[in-house]
C-alpha positions as a Markdown table, in Angstrom:
| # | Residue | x | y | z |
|---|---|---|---|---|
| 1 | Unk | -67.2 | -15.3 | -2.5 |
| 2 | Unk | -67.5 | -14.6 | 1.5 |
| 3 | Unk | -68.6 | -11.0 | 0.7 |
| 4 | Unk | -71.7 | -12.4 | -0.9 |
| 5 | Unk | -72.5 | -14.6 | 1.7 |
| 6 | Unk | -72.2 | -11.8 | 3.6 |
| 7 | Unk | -74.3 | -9.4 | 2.0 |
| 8 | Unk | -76.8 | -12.7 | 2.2 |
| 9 | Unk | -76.1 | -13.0 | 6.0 |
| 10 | Unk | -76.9 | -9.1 | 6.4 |
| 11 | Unk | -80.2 | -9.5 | 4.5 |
| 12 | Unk | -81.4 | -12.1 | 6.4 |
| 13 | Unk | -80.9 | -9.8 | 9.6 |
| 14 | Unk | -82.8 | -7.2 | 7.7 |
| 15 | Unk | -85.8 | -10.2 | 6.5 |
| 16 | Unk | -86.0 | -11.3 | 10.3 |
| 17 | Unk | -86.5 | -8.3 | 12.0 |
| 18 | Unk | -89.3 | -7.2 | 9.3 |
| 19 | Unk | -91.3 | -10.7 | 9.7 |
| 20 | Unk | -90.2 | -11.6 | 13.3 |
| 21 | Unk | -90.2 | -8.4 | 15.4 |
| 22 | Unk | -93.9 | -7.0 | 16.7 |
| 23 | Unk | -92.5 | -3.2 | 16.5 |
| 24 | Unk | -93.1 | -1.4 | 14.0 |
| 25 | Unk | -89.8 | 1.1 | 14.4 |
| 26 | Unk | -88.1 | -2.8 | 14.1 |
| 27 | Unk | -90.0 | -3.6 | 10.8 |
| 28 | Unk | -88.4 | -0.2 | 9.9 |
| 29 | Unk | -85.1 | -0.8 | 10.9 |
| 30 | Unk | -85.2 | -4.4 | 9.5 |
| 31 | Unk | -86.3 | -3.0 | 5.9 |
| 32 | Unk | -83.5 | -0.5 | 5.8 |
| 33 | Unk | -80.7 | -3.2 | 6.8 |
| 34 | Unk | -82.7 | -5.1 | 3.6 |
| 35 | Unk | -81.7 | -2.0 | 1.5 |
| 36 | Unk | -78.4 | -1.6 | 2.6 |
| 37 | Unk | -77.5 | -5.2 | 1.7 |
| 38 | Unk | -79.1 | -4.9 | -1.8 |
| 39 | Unk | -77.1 | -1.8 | -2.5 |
| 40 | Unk | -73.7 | -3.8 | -1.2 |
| 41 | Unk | -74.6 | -6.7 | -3.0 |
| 42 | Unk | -75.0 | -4.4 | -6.2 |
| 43 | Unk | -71.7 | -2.5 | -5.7 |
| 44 | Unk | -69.6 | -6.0 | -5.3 |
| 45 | Unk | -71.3 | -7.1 | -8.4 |
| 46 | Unk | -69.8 | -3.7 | -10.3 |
| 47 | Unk | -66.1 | -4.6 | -8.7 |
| 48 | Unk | -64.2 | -6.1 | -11.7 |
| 49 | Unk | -60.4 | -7.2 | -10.6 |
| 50 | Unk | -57.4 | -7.3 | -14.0 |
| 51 | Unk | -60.3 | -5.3 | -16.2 |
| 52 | Unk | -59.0 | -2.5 | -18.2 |
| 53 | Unk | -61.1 | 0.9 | -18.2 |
| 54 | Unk | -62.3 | 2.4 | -21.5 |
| 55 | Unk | -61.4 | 5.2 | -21.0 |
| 56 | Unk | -57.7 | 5.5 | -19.5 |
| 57 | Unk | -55.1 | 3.5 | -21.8 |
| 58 | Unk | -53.7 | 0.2 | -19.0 |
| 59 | Unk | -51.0 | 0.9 | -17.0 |
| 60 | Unk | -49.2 | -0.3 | -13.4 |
| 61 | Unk | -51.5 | 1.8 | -11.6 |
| 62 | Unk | -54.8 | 0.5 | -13.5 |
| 63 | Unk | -55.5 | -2.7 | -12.1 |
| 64 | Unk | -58.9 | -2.5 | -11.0 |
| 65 | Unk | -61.9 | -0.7 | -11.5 |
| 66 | Unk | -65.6 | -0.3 | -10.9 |
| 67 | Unk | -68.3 | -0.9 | -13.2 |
| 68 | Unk | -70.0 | 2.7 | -13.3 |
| 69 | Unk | -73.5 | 1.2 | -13.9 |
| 70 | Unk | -74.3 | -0.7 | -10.4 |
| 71 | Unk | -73.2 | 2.7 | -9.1 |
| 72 | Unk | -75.6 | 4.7 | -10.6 |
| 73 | Unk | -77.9 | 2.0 | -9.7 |
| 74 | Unk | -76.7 | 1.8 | -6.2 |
| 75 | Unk | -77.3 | 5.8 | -6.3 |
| 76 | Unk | -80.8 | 5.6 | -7.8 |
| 77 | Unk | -81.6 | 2.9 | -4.6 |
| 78 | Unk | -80.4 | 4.9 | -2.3 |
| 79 | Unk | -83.1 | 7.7 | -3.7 |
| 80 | Unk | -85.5 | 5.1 | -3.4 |
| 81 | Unk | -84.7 | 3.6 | -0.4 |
| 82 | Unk | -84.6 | 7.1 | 1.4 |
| 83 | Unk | -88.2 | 7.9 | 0.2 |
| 84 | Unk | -89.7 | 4.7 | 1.2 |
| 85 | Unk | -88.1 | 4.8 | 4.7 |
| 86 | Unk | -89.7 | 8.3 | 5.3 |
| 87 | Unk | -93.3 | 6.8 | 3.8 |
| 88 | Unk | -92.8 | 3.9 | 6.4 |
| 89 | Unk | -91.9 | 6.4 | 9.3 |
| 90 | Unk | -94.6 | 8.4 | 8.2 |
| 91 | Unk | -97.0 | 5.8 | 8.5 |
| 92 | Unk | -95.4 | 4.9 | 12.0 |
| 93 | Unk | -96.7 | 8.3 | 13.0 |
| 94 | Unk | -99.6 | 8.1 | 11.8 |
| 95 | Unk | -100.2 | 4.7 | 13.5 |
| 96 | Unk | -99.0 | 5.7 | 16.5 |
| 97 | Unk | -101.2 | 9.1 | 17.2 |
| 98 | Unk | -104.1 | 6.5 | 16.4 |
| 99 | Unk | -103.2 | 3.6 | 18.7 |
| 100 | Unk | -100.7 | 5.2 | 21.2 |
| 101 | Unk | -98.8 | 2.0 | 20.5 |
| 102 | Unk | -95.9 | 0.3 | 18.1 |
| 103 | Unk | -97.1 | -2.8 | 18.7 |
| 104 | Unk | -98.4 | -4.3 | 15.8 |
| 105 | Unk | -100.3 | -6.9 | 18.0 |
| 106 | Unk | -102.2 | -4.4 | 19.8 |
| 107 | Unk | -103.0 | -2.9 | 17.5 |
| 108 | Unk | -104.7 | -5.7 | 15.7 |
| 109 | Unk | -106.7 | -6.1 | 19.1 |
| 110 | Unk | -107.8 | -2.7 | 18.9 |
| 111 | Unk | -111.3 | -2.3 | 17.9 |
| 112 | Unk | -111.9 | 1.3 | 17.1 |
């Protein structure tokens, strides 16, 4: 139950930095650590403990597995996440060859 709150705790950090912090690299940084706890919240959901795989008859040595599913979810994310971030960076570029700043506030006061 710790690990969840956890994972909460962690995407909290991530929420913070991308509502609270006035650089846009931050934002950034604040939406990935968002991502990351998503995709460890989804593979601790897949963790079963005393579950018996459908594949391999139960023995000693089988006592715990891993749902395959929030893997290949976890996997798809990661895809996601990875494209978004370079959108989001790409944007950052962008904003900064305009502005000359990664300051979202002065950029607001910027009339151009």
């Amino acid at each position: 139950m710790t690990i969840y709150i956890l994972c909460f705790i962690l995407f909290s950090i991530g929420l913070y930095c991308a509502v609270r912090m006035r650089n846009i690299i931050k934002i950034i940084i604040g939406i990935g650590i968002m991502d990351y706890a998503v995709n460890l919240l989804l593979v601790l959901i897949g963790y079963q403990s005393k579950a018996q795989s459908p594949i391999n008859p139960p023995d000693q040595l089988l006592k715990r597995i891993v749902d395959p599913v929030p893997q290949a979810m976890v996997m798809v994310s990661i895809v996601i996440g990875l494209a978004v971030t370079l959108i989001l960076v790409a944007c950052a570029i962008r904003i900064y060859d305009k502005y000359h700043t990664f300051d979202i506030t002065k950029i607001n006061q910027l009339k151009r």
